[in-house]
C-alpha positions, 0 to 999 in steps of 0.5 A: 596650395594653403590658403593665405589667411589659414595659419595652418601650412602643413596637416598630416594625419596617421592610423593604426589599426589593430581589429584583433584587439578592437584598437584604432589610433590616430596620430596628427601633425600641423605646422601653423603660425599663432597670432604672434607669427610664432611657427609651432608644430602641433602633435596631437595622437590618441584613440579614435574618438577620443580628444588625445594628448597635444605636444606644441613644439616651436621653431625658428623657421618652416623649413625647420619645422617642415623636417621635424614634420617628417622625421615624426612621420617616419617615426611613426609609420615605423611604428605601423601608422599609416595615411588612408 
């Protein structure tokens, strides 16, 4: 259960791994509130061990927020990303 005074609701983190190329990705998902109440969904993917890119997408509810959640997550582990 999150914690109440947390502005993050929902953290999901993906890997990819490639050791023949010496490659390691990673790629997160965080649905939070901001000051203003404003529900956002925060992507952020890269190397690991490096800072990546962010992506800040907003929406008018967590329930809506919750389902681009998964739609990215599926996309992703499509892609070969997976939880440790």
């Amino acid at each position: 259960m999150p914690d109440a005074r947390s502005p993050i609701r929902h953290h999901l983190v993906l890997y990819r791994r490639d050791p023949e190329q010496g490659r390691a990705r990673f790629f997160s998902l965080m649905i939070e509130r901001d000051l203003f109440g404003t529900i956002r969904l925060v992507r952020n993917w890269g190397y690991i061990g490096t800072k990546g890119q962010e992506k800040v997408d907003l929406y008018p509810s967590e329930p809506e927020a919750a389902r681009a959640l998964e739609g990215w997550a599926e996309t992703q582990r499509q892609r070969g990303y997976t939880d440790l």
